[in-house]
C-alpha positions, 0 to 999 in steps of 0.5 A, a space after each residue: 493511526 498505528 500501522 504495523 507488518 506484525 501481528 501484535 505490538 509489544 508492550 501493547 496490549 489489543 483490547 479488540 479486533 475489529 475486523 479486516 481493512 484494505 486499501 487499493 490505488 492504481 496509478 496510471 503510468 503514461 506512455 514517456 514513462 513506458 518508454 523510459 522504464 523500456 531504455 532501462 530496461 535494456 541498458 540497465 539501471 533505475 527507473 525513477 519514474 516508476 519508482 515514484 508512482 510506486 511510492 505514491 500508490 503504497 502511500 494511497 494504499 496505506 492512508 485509504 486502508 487507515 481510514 477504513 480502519 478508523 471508520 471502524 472506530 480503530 486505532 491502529 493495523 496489525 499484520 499489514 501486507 503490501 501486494 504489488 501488480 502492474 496490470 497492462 492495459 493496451 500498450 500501457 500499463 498500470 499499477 496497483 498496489 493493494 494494503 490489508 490488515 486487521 483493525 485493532 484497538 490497542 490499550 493507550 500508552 
């Protein structure tokens, strides 16, 4: 699955528009990783921890937004977005990541 920020591909031609596609994660980020990203926070510098999960809920968002366009007898998505929330929940947090797009076909190469 061809997955792209633009809205089209050059040299491609999309032959149809299938409609829009999301995909959601929320990770949990547990109370050690709380307190380390709350050191950080104070003395400065990255947060590894976090940064992980980040990565791990873009790379869930992406792949469950792909296979909702597959689904829909896609082959690539166009215009994709990231958006990224931290949701608290009592003296934890979340956090979410949410992919969208549109699902195209696009002409074989």
């Amino acid at each position: 699955m061809l997955v792209t920020t633009t809205p089209q591909l050059e040299g491609r031609k999309i032959t149809k528009y299938h409609g829009v596609v999301t995909g959601m994660a929320i990770m949990g980020a547990d109370i050690i990783k709380d307190f380390l990203a709350g050191i950080r926070n104070i003395v400065g510098g990255r947060s590894t921890a976090y940064e992980g999960e980040l990565e791990r809920a873009k790379t869930t968002a992406i792949a469950e937004m792909s296979q909702q366009a597959q689904s829909m007898g896609a082959n690539a998505v166009v215009g994709m977005d990231l958006d990224y929330e931290t949701i608290s929940i009592g003296s934890g947090n979340m956090l979410m990541v949410s992919a969208s797009g549109t699902a195209v076909t696009i002409d074989a190469e």
